[in-house]
BALOBA-1460 file (C-alpha; in Angstrom, 3 decimals):
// residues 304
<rec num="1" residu="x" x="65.222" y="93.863" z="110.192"/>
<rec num="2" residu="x" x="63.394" y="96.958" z="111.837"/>
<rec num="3" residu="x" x="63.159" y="100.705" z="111.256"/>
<rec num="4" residu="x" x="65.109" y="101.193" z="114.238"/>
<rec num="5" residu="x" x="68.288" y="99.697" z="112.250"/>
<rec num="6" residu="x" x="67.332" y="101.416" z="108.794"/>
<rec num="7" residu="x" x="67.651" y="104.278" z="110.648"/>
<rec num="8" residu="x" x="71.347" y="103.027" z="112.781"/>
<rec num="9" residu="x" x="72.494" y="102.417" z="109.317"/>
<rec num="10" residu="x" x="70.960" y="105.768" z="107.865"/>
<rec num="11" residu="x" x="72.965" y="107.597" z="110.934"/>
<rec num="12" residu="x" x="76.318" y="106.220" z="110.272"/>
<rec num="13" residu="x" x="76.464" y="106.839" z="106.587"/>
<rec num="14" residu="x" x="76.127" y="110.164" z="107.236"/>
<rec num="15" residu="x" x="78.283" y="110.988" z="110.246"/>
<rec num="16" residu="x" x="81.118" y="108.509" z="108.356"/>
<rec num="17" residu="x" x="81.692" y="107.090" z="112.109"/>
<rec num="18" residu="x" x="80.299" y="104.986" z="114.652"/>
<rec num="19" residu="x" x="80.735" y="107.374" z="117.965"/>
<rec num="20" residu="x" x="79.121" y="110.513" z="115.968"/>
<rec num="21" residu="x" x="76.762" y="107.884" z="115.062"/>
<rec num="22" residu="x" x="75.693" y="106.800" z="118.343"/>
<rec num="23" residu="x" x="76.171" y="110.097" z="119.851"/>
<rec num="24" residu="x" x="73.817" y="111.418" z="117.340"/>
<rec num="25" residu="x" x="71.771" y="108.601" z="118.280"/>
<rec num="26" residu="x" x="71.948" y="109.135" z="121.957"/>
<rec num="27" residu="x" x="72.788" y="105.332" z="122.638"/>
<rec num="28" residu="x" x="76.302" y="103.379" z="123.300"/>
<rec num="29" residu="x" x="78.392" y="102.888" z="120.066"/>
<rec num="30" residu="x" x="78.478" y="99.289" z="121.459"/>
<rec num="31" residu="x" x="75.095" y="98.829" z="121.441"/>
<rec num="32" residu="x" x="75.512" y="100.414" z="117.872"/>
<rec num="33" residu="x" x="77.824" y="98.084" z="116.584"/>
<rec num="34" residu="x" x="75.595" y="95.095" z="118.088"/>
<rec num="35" residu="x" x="72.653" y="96.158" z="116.144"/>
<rec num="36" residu="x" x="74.406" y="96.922" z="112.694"/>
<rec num="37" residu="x" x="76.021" y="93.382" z="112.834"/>
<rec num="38" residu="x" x="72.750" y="91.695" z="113.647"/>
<rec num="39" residu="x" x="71.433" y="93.748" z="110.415"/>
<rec num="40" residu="x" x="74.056" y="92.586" z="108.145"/>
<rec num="41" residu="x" x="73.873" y="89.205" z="109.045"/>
<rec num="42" residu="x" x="70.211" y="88.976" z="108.694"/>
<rec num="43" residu="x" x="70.434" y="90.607" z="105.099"/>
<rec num="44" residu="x" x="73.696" y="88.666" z="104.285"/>
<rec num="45" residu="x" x="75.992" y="91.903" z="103.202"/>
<rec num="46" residu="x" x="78.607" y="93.642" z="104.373"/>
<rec num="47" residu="x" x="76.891" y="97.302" z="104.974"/>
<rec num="48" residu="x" x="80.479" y="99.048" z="105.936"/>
<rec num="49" residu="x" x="84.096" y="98.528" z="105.901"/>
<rec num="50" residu="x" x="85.287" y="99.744" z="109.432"/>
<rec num="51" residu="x" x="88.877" y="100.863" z="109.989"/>
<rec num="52" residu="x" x="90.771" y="103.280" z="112.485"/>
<rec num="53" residu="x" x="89.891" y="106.138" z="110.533"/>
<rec num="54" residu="x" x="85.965" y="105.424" z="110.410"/>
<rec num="55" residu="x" x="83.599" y="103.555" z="108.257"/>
<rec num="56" residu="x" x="83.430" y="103.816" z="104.778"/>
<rec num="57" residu="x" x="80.160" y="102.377" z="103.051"/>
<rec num="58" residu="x" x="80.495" y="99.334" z="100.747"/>
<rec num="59" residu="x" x="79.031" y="99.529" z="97.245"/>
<rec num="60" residu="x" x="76.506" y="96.957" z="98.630"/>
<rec num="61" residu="x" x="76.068" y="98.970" z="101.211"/>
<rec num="62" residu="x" x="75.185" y="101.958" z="99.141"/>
<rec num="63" residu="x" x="72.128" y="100.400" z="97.286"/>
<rec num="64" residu="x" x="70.757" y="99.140" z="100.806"/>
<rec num="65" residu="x" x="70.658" y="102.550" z="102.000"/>
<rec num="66" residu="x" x="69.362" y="104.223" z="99.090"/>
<rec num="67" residu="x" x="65.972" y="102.207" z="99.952"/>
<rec num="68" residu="x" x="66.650" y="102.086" z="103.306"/>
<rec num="69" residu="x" x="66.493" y="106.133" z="102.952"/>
<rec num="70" residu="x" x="63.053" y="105.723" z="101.223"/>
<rec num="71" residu="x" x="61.363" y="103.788" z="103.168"/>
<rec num="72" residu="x" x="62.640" y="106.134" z="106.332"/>
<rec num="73" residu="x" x="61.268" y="109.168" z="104.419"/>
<rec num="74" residu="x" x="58.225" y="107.446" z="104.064"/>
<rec num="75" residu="x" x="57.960" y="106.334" z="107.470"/>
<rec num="76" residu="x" x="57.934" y="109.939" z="108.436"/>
<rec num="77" residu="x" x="55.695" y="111.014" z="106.237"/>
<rec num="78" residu="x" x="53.114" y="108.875" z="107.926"/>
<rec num="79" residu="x" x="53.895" y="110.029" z="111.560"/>
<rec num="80" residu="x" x="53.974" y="113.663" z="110.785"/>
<rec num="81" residu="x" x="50.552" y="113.426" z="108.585"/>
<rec num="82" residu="x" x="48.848" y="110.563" z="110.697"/>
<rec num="83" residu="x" x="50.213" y="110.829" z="114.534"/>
<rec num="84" residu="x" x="52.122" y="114.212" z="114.538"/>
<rec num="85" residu="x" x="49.171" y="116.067" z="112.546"/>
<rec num="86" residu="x" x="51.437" y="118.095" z="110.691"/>
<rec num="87" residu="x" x="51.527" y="119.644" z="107.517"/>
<rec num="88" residu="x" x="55.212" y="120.017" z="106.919"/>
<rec num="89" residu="x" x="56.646" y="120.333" z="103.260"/>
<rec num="90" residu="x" x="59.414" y="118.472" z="102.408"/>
<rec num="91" residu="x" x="62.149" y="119.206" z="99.313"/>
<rec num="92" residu="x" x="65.020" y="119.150" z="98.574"/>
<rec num="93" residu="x" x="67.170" y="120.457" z="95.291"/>
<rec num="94" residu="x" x="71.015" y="119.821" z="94.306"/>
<rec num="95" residu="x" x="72.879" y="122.054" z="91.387"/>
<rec num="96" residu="x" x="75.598" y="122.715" z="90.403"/>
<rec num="97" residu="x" x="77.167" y="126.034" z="91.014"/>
<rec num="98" residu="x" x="73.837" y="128.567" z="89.301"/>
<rec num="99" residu="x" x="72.958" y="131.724" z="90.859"/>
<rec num="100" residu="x" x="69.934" y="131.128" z="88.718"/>
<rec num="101" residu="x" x="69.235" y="127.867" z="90.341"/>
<rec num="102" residu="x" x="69.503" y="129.404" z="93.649"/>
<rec num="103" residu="x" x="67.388" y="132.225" z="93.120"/>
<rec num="104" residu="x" x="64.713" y="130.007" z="91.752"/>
<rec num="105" residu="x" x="64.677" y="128.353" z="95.158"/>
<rec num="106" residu="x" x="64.348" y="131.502" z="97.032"/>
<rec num="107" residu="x" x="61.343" y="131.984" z="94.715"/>
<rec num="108" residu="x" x="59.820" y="128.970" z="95.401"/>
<rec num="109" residu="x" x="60.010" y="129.338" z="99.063"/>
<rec num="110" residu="x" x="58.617" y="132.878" z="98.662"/>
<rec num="111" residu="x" x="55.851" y="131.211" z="96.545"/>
<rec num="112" residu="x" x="54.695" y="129.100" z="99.101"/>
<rec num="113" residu="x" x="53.860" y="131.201" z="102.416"/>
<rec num="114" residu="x" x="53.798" y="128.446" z="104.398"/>
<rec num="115" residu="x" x="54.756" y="128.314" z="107.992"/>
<rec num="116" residu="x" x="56.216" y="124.925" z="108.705"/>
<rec num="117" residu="x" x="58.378" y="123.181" z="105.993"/>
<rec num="118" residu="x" x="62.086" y="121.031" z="105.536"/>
<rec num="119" residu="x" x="63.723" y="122.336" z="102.791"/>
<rec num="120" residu="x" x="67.192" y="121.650" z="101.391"/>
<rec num="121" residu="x" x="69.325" y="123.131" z="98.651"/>
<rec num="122" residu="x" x="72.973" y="122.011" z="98.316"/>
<rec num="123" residu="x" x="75.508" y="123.508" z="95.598"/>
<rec num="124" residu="x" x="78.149" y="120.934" z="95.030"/>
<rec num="125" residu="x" x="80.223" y="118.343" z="92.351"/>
<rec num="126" residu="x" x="78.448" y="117.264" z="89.005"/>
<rec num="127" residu="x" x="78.766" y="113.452" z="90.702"/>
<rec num="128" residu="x" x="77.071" y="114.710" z="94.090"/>
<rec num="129" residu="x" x="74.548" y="115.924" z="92.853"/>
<rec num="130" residu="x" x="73.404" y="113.085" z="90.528"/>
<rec num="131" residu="x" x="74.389" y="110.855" z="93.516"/>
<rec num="132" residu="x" x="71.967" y="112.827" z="95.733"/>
<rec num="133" residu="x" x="68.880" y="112.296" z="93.920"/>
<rec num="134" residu="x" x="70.014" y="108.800" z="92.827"/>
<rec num="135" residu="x" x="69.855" y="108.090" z="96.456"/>
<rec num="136" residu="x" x="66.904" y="110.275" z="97.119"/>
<rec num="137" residu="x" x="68.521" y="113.000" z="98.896"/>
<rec num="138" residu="x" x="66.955" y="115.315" z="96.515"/>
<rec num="139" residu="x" x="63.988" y="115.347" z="94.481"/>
<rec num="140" residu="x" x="65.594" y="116.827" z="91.490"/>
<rec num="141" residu="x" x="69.110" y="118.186" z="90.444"/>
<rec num="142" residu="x" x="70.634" y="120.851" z="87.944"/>
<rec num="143" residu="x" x="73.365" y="120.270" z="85.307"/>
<rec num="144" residu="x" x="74.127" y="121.105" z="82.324"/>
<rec num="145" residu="x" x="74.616" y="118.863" z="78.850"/>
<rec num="146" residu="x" x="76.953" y="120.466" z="76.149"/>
<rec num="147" residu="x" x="78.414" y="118.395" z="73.069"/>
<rec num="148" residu="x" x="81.441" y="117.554" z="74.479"/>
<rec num="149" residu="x" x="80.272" y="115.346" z="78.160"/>
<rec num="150" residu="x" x="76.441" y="114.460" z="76.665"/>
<rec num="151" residu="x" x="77.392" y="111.211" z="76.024"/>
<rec num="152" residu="x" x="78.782" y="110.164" z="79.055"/>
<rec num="153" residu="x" x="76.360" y="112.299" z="81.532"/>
<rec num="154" residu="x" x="73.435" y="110.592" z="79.812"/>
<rec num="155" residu="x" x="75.079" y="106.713" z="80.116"/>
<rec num="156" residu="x" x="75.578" y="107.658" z="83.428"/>
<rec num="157" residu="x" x="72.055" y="108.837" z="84.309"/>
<rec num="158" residu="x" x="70.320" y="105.889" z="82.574"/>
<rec num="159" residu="x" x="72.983" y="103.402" z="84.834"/>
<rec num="160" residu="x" x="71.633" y="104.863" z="87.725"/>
<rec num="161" residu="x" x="67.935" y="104.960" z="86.986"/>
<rec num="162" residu="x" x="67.742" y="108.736" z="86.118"/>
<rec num="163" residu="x" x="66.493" y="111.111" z="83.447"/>
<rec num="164" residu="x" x="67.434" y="114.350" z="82.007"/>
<rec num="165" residu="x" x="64.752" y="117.316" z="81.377"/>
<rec num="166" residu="x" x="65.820" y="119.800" z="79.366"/>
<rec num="167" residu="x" x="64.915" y="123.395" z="79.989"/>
<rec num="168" residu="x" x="66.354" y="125.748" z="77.623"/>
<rec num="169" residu="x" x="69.333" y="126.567" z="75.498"/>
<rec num="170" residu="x" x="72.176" y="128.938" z="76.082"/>
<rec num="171" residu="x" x="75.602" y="130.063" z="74.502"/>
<rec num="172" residu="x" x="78.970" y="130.414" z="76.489"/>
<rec num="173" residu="x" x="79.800" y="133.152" z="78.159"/>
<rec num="174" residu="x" x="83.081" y="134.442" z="79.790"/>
<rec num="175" residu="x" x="82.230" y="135.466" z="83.298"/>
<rec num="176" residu="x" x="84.957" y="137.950" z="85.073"/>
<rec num="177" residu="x" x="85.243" y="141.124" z="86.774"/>
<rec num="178" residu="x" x="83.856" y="144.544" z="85.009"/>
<rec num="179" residu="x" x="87.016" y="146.204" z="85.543"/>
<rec num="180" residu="x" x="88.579" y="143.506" z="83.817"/>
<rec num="181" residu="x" x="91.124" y="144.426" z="80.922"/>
<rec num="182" residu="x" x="88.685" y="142.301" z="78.540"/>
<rec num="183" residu="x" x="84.936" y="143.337" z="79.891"/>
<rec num="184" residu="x" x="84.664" y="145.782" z="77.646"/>
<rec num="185" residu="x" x="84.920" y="143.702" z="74.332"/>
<rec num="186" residu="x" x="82.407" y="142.682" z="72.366"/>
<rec num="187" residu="x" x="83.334" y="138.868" z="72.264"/>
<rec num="188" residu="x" x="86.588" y="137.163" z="73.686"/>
<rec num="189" residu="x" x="88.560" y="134.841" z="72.198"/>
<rec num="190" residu="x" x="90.075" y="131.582" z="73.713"/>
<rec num="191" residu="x" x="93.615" y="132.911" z="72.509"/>
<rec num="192" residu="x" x="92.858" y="136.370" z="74.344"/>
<rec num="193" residu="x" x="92.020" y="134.431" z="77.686"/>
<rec num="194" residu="x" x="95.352" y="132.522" z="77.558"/>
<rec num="195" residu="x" x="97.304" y="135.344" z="80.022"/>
<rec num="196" residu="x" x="94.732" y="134.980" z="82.324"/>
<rec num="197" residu="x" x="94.089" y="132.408" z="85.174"/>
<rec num="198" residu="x" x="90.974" y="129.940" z="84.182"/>
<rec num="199" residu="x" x="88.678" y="129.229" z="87.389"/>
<rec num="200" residu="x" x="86.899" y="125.822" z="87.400"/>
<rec num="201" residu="x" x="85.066" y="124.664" z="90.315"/>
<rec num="202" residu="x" x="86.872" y="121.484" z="91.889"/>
<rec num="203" residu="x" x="84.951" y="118.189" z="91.550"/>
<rec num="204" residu="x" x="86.847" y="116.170" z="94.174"/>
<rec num="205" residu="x" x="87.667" y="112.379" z="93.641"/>
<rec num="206" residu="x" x="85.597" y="111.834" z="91.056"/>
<rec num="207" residu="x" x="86.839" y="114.758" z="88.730"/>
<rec num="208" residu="x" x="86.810" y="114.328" z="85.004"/>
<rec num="209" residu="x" x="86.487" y="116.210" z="82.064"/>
<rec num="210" residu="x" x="82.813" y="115.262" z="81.523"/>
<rec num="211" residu="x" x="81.671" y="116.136" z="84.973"/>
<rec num="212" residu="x" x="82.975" y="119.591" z="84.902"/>
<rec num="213" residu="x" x="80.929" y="122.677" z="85.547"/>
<rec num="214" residu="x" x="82.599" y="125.007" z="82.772"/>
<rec num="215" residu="x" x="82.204" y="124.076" z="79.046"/>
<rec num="216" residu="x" x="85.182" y="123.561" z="76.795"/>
<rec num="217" residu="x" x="86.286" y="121.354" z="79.605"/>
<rec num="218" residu="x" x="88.436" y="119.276" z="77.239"/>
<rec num="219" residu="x" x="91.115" y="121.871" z="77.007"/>
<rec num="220" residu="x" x="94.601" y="122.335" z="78.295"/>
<rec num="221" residu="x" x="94.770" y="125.840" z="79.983"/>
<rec num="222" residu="x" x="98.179" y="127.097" z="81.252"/>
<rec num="223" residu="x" x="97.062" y="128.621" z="83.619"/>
<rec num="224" residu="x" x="94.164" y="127.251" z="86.046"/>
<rec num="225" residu="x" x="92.766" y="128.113" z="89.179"/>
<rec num="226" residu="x" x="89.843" y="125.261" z="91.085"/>
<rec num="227" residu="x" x="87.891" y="126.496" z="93.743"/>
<rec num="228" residu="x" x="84.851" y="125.139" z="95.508"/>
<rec num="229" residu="x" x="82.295" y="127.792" z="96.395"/>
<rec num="230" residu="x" x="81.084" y="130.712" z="94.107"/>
<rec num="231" residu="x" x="82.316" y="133.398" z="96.702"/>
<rec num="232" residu="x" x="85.865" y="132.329" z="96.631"/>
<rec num="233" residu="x" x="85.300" y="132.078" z="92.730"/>
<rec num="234" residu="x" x="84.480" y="135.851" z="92.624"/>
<rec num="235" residu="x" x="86.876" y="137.153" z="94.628"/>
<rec num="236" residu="x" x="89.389" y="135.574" z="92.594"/>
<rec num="237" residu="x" x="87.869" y="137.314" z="90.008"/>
<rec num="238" residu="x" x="88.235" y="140.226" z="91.168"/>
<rec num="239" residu="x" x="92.046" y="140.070" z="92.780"/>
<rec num="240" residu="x" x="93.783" y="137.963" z="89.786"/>
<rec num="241" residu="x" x="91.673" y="138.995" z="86.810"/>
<rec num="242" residu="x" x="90.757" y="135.666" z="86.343"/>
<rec num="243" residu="x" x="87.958" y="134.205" z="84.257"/>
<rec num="244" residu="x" x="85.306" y="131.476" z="83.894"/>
<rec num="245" residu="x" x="82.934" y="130.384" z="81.857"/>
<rec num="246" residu="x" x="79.259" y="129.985" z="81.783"/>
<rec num="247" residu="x" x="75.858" y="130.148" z="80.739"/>
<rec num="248" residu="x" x="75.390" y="133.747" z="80.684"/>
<rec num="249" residu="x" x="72.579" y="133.834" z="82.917"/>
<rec num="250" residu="x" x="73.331" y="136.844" z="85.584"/>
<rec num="251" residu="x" x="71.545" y="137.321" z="88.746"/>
<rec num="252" residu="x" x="72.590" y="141.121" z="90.228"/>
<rec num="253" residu="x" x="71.102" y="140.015" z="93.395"/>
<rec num="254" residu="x" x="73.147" y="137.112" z="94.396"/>
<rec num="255" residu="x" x="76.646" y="137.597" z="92.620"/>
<rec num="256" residu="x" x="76.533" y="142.587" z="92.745"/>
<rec num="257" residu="x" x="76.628" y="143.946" z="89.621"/>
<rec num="258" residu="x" x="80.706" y="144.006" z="89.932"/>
<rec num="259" residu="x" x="80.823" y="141.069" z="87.643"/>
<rec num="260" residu="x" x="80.117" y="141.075" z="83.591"/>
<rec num="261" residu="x" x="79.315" y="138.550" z="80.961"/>
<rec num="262" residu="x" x="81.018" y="138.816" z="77.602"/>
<rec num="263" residu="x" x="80.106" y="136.171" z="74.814"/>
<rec num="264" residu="x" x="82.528" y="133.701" z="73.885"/>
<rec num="265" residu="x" x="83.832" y="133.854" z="70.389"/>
<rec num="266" residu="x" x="84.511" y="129.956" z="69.671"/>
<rec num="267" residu="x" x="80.409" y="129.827" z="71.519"/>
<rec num="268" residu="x" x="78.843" y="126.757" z="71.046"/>
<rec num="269" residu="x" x="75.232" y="125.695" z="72.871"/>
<rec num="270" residu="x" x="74.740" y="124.068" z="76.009"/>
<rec num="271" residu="x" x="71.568" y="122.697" z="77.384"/>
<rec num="272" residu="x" x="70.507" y="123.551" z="81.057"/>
<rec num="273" residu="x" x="68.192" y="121.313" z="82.424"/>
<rec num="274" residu="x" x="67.042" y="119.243" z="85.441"/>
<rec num="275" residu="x" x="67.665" y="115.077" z="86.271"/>
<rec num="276" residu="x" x="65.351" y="113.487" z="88.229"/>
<rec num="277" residu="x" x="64.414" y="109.109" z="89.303"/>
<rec num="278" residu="x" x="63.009" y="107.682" z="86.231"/>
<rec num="279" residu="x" x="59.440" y="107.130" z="85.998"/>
<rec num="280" residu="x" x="58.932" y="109.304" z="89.227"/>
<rec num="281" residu="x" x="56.613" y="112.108" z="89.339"/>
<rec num="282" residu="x" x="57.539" y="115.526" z="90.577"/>
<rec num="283" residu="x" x="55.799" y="116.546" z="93.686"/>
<rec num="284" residu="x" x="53.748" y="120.126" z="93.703"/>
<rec num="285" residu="x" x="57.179" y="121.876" z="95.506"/>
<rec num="286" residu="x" x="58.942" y="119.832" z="92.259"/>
<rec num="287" residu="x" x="56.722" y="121.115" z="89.399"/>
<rec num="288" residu="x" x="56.792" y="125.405" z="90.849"/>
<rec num="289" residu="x" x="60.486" y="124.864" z="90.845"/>
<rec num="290" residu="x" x="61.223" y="123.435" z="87.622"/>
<rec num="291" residu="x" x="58.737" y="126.027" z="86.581"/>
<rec num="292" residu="x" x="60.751" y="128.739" z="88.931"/>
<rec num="293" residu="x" x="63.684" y="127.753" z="86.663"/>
<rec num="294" residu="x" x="62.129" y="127.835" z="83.608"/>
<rec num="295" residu="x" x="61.473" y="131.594" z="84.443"/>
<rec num="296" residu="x" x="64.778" y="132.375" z="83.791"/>
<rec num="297" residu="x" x="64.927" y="131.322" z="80.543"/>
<rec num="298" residu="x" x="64.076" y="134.907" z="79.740"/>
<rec num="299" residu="x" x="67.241" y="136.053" z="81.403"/>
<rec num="300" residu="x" x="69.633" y="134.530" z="78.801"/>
<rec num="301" residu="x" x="71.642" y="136.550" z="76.747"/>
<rec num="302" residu="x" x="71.138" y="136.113" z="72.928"/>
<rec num="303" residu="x" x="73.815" y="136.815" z="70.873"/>
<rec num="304" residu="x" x="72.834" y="137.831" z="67.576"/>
């Protein structure tokens, strides 16, 4: 086994094909194919289920990579500090869909002032996210725990070696347009939201109730609308009248101040907070943050 075919193997996870793979890799997808089934007989598994619509990575194949990831990151942390001579930063965050989050990032980049650095942020699924630092894709990721998907979220998190920090505490909110026939209320009931179209963001494959992004998950709405990016999200806002739910944290900068926040009457508290690998320290981009996020706990609106 060499580094050389860690990093085949690395490459055609993430292009989901052997040509990309090898074109990526600027060598022959025979040769590629050679050198993967050398690997797999050497380690005696089966790293990928190949078919005519691409390769698909076996569950086997899945915990291989996850250190075969680690030990490539590592590897290039050595050649950039010891042979390259340079002084890049390296992190990486997933969330799900915050403006908070997001704005924390752009603060810790601005924090920094440093010229040469790989960073990565990704908004995406509940599962994706604790996938991605599961398989150290990302350092750290942001969710949310309520009562309702605790439970499972944690039993999840402990199967795959992972640990949730809380941050800080928050009501729910009902997020929607401020021209919206309800904005101007003082609360909003469930019943009043009824007429209008509910907006969830779409968790793929892997949906269920517990890995949804909006609280009260558990509930039948009549009418429901599931998008995957918070720009489609708000512009169905503001062309249907339609709603979400959320945290109640608002950041004018990202989202315009077209948009309002009006408490939820049935409100109950939900925990914001970040998972990371168990027993793994943060590293100094980590730590400023989790404390960039931890910022914003001063942006929540108390209901009194």
């Amino acid at each position: 086994m060499t580094l050389q075919q860690l990093n085949y193997a690395i490459a055609i996870a993430e292009k989901g094909s052997m040509n990309e793979a090898a074109r990526k890799l600027y060598i022959s997808q025979p040769t590629l194919s050679e050198s993967i089934r050398e690997l797999e007989a050497e380690i005696g598994i089966q790293l990928f289920i190949r078919s005519n619509r691409g390769v698909t990575v076996t569950p086997e194949g899945e915990e291989f990579l996850a250190s075969a990831r680690q030990l490539a990151t590592q590897f290039r942390n050595l050649e950039e500090l010891y042979i390259e001579k340079k002084k890049k930063q390296i992190f990486s965050v997933s969330m799900q869909h915050y403006t908070f989050a997001v704005q924390a990032f752009i603060d810790t980049v601005k924090s920094f002032g440093i010229d040469s650095f790989d960073f990565s942020v990704q908004e995406t699924t509940t599962y994706d996210v604790i996938m991605n630092v599961k398989n150290l894709r990302s350092e750290l990721g942001v969710i949310y725990l309520d009562h309702f998907n605790k439970n499972g979220l944690l039993k999840m998190l402990t199967q795959h070696g992972l640990e949730f920090i809380p941050l800080f505490d928050c009501d729910i909110y009902v997020y929607l347009w401020s021209k919206h026939p309800l904005a101007n209320r003082k609360s909003i009931t469930l019943a009043e939201l009824e007429k209008y179209p509910c907006l969830s963001f779409d968790q793929g494959r892997n949906a269920t109730p517990f890995l949804a992004e909006e609280m009260h998950s558990e509930m039948e709405h009549t009418r429901i609308i599931r998008a995957n990016d918070r720009a489609t999200m708000l512009n169905l806002m503001h062309g249907l009248d339609a709603y979400t739910l959320c945290s109640g944290i608002i950041c004018e900068d990202l989202n315009g101040d077209d948009y309002c926040a009006v408490p939820l009457a049935e409100s109950e508290s939900m925990t914001i907070g970040y998972i990371k690998r168990r027993g793994v320290n943060l590293s100094k981009i980590g730590h400023v943050y989790v404390n960039a996020l931890k910022e914003y706990e001063k942006n929540v609106i108390r209901t009194e």
